[in-house]
TIDREN-378193 format. One record per residue (C-alpha): residue number from 1; x, y, z. Coordinates in Angstrom, 3 decimals. Example, Ala and Ser with C-alpha at 12.3 -4.5 7.8 and 13.67 -1.06 7.14 Angstrom:
BEGIN
@pos = 1&px = 12.300&py = -4.500&pz = 7.800
@pos = 2&px = 13.670&py = -1.060&pz = 7.140
% end
This chain:
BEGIN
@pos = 1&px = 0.000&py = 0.000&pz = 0.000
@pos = 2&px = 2.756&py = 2.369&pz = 1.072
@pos = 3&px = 4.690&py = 1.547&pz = -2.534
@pos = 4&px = 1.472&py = 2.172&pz = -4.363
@pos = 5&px = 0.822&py = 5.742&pz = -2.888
@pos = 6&px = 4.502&py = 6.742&pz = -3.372
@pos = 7&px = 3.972&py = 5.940&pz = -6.647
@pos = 8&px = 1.126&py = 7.544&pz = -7.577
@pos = 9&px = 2.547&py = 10.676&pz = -5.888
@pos = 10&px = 5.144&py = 10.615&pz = -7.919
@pos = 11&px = 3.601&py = 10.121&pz = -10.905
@pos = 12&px = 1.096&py = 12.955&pz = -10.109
@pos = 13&px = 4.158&py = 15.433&pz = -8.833
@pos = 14&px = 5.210&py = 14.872&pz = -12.058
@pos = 15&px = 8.659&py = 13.761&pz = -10.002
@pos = 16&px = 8.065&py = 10.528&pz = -11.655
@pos = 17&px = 11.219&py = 9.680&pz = -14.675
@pos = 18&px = 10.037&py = 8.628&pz = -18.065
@pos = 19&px = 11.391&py = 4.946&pz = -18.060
@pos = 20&px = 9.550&py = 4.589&pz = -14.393
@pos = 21&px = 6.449&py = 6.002&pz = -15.945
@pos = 22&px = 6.495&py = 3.674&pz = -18.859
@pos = 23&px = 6.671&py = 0.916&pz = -16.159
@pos = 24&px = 4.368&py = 2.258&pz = -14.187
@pos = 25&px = 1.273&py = 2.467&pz = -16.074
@pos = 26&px = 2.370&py = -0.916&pz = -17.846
@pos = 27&px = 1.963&py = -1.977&pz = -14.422
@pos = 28&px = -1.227&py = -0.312&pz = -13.988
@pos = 29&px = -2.723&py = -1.819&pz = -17.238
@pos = 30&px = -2.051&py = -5.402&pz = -15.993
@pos = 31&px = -3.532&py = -5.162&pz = -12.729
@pos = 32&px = -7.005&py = -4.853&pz = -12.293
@pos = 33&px = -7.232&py = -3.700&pz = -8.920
@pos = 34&px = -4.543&py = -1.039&pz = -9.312
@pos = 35&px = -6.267&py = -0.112&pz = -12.356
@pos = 36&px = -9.895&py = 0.723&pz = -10.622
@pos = 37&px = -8.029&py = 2.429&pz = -8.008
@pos = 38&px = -6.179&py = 4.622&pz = -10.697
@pos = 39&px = -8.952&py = 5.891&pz = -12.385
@pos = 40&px = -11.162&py = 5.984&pz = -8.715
@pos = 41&px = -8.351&py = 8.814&pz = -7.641
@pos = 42&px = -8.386&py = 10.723&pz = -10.700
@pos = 43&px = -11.572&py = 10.858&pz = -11.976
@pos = 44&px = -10.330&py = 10.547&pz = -15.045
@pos = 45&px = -13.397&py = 8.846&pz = -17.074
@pos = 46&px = -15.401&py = 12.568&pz = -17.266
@pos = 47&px = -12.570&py = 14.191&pz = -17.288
@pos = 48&px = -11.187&py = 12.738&pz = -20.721
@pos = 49&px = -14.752&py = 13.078&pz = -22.261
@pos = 50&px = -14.382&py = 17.038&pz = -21.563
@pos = 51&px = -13.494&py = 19.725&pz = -24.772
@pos = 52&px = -10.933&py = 22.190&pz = -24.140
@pos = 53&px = -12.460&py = 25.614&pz = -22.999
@pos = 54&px = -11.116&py = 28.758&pz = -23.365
@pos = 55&px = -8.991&py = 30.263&pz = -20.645
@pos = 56&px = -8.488&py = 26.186&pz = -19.431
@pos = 57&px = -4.601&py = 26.428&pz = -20.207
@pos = 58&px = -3.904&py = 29.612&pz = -18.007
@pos = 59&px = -6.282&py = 28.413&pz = -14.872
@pos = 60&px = -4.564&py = 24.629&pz = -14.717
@pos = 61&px = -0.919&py = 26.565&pz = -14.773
@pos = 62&px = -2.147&py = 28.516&pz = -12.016
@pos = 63&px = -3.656&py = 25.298&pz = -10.447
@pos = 64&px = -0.598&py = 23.975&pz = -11.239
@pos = 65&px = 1.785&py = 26.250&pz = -9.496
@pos = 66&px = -0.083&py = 26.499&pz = -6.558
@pos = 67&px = -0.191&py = 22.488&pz = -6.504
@pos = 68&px = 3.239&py = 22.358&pz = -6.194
@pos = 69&px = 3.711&py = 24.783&pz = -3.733
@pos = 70&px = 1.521&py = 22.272&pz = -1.965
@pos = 71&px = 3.240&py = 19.187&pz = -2.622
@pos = 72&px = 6.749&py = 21.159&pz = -1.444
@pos = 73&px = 5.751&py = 22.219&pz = 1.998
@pos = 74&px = 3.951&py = 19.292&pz = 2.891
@pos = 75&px = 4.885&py = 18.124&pz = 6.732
@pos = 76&px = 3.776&py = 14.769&pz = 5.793
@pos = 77&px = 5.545&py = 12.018&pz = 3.690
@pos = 78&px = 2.580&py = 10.405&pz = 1.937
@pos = 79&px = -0.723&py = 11.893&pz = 0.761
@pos = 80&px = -3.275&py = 9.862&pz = 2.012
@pos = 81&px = -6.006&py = 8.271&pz = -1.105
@pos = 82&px = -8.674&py = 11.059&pz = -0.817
@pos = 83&px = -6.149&py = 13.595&pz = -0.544
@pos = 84&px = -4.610&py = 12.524&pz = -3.874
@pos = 85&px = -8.258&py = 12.034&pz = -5.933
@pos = 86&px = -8.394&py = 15.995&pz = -5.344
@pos = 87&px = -5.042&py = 16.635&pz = -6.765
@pos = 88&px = -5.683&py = 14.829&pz = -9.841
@pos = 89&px = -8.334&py = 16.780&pz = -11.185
@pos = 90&px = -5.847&py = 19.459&pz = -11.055
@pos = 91&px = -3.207&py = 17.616&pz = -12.593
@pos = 92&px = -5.504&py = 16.090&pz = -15.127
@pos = 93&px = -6.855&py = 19.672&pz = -16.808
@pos = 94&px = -3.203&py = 20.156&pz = -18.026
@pos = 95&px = -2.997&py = 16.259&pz = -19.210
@pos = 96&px = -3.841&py = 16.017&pz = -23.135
@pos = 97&px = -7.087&py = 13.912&pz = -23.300
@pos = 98&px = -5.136&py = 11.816&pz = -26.334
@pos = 99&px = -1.890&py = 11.357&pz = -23.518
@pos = 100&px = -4.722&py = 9.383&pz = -21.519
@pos = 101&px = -6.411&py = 7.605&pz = -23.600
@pos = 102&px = -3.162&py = 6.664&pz = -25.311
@pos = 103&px = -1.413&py = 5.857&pz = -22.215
@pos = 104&px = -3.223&py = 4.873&pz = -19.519
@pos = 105&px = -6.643&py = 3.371&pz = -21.053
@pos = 106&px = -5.333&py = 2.244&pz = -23.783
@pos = 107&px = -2.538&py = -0.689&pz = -23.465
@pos = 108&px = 0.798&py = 0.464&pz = -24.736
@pos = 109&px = 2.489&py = -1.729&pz = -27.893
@pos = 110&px = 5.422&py = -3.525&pz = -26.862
@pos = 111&px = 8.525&py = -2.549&pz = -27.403
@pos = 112&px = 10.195&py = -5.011&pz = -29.618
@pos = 113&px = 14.724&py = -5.061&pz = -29.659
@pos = 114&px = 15.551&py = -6.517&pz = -33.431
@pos = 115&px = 18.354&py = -8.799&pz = -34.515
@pos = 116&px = 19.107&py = -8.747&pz = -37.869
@pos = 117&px = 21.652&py = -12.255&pz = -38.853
@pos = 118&px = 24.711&py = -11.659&pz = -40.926
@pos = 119&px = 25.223&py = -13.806&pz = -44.209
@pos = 120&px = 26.622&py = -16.994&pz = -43.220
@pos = 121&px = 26.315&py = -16.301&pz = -39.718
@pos = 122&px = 24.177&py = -17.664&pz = -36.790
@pos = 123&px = 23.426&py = -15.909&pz = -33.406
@pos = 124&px = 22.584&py = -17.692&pz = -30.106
@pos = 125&px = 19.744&py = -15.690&pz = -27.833
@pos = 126&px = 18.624&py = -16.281&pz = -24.067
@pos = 127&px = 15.254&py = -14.883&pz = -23.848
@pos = 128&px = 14.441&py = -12.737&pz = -20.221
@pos = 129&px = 12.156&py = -16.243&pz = -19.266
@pos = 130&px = 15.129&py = -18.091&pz = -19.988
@pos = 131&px = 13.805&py = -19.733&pz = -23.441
@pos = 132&px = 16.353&py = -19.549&pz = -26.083
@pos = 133&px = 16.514&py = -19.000&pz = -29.946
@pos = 134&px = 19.306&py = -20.385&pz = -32.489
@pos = 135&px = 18.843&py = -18.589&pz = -35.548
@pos = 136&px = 20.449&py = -18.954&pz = -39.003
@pos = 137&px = 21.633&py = -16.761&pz = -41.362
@pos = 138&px = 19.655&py = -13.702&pz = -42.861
@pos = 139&px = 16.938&py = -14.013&pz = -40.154
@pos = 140&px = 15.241&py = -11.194&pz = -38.273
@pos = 141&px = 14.344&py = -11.384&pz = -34.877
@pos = 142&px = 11.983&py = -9.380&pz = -32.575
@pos = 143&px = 11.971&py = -10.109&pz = -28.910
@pos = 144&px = 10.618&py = -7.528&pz = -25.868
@pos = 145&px = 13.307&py = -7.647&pz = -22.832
@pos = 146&px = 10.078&py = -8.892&pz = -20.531
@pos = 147&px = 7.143&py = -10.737&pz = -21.389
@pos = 148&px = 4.336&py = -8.834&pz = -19.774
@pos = 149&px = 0.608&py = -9.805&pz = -20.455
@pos = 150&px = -1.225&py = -13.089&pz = -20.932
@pos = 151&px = 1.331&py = -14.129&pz = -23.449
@pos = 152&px = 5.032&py = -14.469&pz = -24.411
@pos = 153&px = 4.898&py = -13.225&pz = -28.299
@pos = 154&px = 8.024&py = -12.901&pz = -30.467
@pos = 155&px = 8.054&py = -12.191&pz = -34.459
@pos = 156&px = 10.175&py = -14.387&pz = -36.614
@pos = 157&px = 11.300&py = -13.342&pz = -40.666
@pos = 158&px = 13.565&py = -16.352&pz = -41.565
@pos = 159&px = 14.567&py = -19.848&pz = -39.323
@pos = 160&px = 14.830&py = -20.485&pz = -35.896
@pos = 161&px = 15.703&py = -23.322&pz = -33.338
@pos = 162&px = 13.376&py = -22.450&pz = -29.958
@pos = 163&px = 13.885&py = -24.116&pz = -26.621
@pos = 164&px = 10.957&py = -22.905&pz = -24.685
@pos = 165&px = 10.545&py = -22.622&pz = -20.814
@pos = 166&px = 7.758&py = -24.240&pz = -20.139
@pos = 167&px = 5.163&py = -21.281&pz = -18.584
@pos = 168&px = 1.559&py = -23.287&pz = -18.729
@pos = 169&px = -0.588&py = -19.542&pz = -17.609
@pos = 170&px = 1.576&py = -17.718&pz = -20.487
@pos = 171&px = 1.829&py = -19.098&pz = -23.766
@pos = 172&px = 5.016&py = -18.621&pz = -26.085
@pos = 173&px = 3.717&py = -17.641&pz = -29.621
@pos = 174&px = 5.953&py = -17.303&pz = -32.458
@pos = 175&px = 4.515&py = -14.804&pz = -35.057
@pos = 176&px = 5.675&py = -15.430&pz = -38.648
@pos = 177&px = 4.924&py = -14.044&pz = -41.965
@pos = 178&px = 2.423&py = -17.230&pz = -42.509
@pos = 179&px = 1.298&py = -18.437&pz = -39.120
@pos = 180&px = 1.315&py = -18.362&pz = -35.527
@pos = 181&px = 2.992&py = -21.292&pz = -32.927
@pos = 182&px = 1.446&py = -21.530&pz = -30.141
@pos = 183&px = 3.474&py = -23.304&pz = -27.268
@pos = 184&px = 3.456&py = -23.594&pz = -23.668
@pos = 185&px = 7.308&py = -25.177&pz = -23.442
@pos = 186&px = 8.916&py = -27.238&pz = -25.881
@pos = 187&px = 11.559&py = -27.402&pz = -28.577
@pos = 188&px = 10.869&py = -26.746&pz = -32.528
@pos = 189&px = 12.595&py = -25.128&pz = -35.550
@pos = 190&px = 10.836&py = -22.674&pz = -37.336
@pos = 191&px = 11.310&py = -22.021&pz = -41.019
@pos = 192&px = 9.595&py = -19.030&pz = -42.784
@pos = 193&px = 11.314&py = -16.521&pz = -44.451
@pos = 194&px = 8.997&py = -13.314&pz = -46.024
@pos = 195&px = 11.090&py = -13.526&pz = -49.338
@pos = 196&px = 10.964&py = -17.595&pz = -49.757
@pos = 197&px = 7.563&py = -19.433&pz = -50.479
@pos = 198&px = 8.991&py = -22.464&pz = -47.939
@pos = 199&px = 7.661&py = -22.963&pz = -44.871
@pos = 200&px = 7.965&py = -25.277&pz = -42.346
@pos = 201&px = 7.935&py = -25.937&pz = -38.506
@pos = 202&px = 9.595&py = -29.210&pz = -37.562
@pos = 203&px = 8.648&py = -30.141&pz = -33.557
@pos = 204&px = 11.011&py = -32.228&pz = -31.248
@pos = 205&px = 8.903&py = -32.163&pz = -27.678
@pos = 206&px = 6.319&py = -31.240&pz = -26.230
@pos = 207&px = 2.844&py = -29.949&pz = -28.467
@pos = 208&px = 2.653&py = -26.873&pz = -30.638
@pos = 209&px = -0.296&py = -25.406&pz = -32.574
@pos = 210&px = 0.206&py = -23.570&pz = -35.739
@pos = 211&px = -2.765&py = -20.958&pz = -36.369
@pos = 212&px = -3.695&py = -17.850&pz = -38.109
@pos = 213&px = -5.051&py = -14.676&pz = -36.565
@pos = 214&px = -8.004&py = -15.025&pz = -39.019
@pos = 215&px = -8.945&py = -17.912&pz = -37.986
@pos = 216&px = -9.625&py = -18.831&pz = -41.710
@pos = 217&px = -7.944&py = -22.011&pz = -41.082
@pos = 218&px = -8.322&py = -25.111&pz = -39.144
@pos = 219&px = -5.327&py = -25.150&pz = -36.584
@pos = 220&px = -2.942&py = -27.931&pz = -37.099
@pos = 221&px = -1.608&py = -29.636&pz = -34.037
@pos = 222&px = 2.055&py = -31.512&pz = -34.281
@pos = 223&px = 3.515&py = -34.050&pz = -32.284
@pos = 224&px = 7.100&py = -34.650&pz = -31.198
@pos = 225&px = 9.016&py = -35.461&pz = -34.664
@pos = 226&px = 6.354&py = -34.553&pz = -37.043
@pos = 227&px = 7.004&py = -31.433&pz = -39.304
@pos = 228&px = 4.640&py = -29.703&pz = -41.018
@pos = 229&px = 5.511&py = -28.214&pz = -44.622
@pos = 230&px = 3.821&py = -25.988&pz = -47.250
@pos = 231&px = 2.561&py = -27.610&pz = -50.207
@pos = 232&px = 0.389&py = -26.002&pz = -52.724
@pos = 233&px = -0.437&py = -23.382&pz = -50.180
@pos = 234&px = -1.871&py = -26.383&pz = -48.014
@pos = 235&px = 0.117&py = -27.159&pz = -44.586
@pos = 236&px = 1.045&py = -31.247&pz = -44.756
@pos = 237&px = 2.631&py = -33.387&pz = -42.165
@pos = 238&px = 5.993&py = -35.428&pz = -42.415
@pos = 239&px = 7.927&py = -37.532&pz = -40.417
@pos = 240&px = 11.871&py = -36.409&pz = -39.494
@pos = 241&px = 14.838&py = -38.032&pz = -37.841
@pos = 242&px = 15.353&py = -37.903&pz = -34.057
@pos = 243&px = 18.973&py = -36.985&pz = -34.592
@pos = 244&px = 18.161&py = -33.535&pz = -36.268
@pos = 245&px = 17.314&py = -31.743&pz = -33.430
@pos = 246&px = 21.469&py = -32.070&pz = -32.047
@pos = 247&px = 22.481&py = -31.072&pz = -35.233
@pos = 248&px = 19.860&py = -28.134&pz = -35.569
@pos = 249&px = 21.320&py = -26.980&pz = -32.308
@pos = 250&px = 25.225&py = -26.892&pz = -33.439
@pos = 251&px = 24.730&py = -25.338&pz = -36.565
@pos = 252&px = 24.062&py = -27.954&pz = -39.133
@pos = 253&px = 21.535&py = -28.039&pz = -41.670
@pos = 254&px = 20.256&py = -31.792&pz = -43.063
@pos = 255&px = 18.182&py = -32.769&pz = -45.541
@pos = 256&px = 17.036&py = -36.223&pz = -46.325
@pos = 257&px = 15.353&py = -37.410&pz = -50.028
@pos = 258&px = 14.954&py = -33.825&pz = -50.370
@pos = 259&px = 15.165&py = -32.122&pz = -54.141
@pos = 260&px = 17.738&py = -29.834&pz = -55.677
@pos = 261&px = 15.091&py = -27.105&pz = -56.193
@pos = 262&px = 14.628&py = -27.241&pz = -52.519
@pos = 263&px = 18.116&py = -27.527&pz = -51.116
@pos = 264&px = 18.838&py = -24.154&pz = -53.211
@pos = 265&px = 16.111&py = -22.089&pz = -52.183
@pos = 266&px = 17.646&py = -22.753&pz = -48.246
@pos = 267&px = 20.708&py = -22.031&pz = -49.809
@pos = 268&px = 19.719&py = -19.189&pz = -51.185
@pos = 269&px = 18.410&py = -17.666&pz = -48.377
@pos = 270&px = 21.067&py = -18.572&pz = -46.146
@pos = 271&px = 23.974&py = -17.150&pz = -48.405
@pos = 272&px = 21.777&py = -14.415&pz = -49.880
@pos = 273&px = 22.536&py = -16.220&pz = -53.680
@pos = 274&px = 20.478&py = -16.345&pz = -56.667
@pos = 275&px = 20.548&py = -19.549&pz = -58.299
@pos = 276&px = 20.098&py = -19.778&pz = -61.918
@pos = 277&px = 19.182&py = -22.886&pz = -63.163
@pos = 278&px = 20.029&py = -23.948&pz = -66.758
@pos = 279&px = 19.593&py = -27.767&pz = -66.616
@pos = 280&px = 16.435&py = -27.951&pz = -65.387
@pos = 281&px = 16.434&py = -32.057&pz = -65.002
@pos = 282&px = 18.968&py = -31.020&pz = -62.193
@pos = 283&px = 16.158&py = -30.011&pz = -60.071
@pos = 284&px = 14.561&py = -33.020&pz = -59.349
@pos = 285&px = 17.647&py = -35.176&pz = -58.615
@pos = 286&px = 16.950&py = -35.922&pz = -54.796
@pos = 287&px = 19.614&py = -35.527&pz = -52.230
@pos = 288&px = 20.377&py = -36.470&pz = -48.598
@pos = 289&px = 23.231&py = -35.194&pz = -46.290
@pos = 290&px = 24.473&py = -32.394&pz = -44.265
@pos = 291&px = 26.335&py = -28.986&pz = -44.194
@pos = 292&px = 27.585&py = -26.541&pz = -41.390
@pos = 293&px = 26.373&py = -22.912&pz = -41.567
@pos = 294&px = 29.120&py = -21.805&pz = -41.646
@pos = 295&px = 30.593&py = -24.007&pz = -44.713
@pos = 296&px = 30.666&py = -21.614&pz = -48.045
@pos = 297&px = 28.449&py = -22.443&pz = -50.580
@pos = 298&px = 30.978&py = -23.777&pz = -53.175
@pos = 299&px = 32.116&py = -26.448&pz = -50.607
@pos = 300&px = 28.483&py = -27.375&pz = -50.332
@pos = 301&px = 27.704&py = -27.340&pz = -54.016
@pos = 302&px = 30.923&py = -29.444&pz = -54.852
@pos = 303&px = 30.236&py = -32.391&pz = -52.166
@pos = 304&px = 26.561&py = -32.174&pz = -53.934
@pos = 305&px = 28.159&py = -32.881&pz = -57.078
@pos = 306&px = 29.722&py = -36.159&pz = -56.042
@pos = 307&px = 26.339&py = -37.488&pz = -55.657
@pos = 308&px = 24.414&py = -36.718&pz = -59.012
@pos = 309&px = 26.033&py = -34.976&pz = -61.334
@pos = 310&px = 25.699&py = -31.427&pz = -62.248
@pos = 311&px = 28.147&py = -27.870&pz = -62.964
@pos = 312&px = 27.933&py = -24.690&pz = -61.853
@pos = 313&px = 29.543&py = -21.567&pz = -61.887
@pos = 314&px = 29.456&py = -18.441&pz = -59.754
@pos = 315&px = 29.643&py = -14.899&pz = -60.625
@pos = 316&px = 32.478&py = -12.677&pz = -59.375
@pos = 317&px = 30.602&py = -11.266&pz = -56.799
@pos = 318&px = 29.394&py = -14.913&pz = -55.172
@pos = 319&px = 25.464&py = -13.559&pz = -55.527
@pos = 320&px = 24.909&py = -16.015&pz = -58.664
@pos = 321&px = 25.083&py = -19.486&pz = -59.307
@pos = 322&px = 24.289&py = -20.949&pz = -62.655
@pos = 323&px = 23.562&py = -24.588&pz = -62.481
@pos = 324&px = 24.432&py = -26.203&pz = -65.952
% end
């Protein structure tokens, strides 16, 4: 009780810093009964519905002024809850009626940090509930330093390895350019890149539920090991290894019966090449086997070769690679 009134003094003595403020009425806006006992003191619901009349300004400055001279000389070290109901109203006719509604009724965005992924690079991230996130090369990342709310929501533009902690009264959603995962704690690789018509999001424990905010579609539930891949716009199920989710987690990239048209797209998006195919009976040779990240493209394309045979070349600049 005694935190709560210091706070709201300070907040109302304007004494209050900006970052604290932020925090503040985020906390406000997540709990209910601070929230009544907000808007109780400063009988803010008619005030916010009021126009602005002339000679308002000059009369709150005044009010103002003579608040502070108040708040200054005070004997006491805490305003008691009727005390600071009054003050409001002052305080209030110099707060902009879109400041309010903004940022007390309304519930502020989150603020988001981004990591962009270098070209042949991966980054390793520890989330503030201690979930973490491998992603691969060329991927964006967006990520609040707390989860506040009813939910734990990143956004995701390229591929990601998630170990979630498990959190069962806030869910972990991954927002992509396609869908939505919904988890409560497990582990799964996320692949959906805005620029590249794959997609697919391949589970190792635990449940997830990919969705769409539209709710135009039927929400497809996986279980550990299944993956779920588009086809034809149309989500489909498949079966992977057990072993891929170690090698997911240092760095290395395997592919099983896939096809050369697929194999290069991932390429292309992890080494930010554009692949030019001129022997187009080279795209449905099927490959299986591994790479590193980290390997250059060339060293992946020539162990390719010893399998089924194909040639290549690459421009001077390494950002095209004819297939022949």
């Amino acid at each position: 009780m005694l935190l709560e009134e210091k706070q709201l003094d300070s907040y109302f003595s304007g004494e209050m810093i900006e970052t604290e403020k932020d925090l503040f009425l985020r906390e406000i806006n997540a709990d209910g009964e601070l929230k009544k006992k907000f808007i109780r003191i400063q009988n803010a619901k008619g005030i916010v519905c009021l126009h602005d009349l002339q000679g308002d300004t000059q009369i709150a400055v005044n009010a103002w002024i003579n608040f502070k001279k108040i708040i200054q000389r005070r004997s006491l070290k805490r305003f008691s809850l009727n005390t600071l109901k009054y003050a409001a109203v002052i305080v209030l006719l110099i707060t902009s009626t879109v400041y309010l509604k903004n940022a007390v009724f309304s519930p502020k965005e989150t603020a988001y940090n981004e990591m962009e992924v270098p070209v042949g690079e991966s980054l390793f991230i520890t989330l503030s509930d201690g979930s973490t996130v491998y992603l691969s090369p060329r991927s964006t990342f967006k990520y609040p330093d707390s989860f506040t709310g009813k939910e734990r929501r990143v956004i995701l533009d390229g591929e990601a390895f998630f170990d979630v902690t498990e959190k069962s009264a806030q869910p972990f959603i991954v927002q992509t350019n396609r869908y939505n995962i919904k988890v409560l704690g497990t582990k799964f690789n996320v692949f959906d890149y805005m620029s590249n018509a794959m997609y697919e999001t391949t589970l190792y424990e635990g449940v997830v539920e990919i969705y769409k905010d539209d709710k135009q579609m039927k929400p497809i539930i996986l279980a550990p090991f299944e993956q779920a891949i588009l086809k034809d716009n149309i989500l489909v199920k498949n079966i992977v290894e057990a072993d891929y989710i170690h090698e997911r987690r240092n760095g290395i990239v395997s592919f099983e019966s896939r096809p050369f048209s697929e194999i290069i797209k991932k390429l292309g998006m992890y080494y930010n090449v554009n692949f030019i195919v001129l022997n187009v009976n080279a795209l449905n040779e099927v490959y299986t086997g591994k790479f590193r990240i980290q390997d250059p493209v060339v060293d992946i394309l020539d162990a390719m070769q010893k399998t089924n045979k194909f040639y290549y070349t690459i421009s001077a600049d390494n950002k095209i690679v004819y297939i022949k």
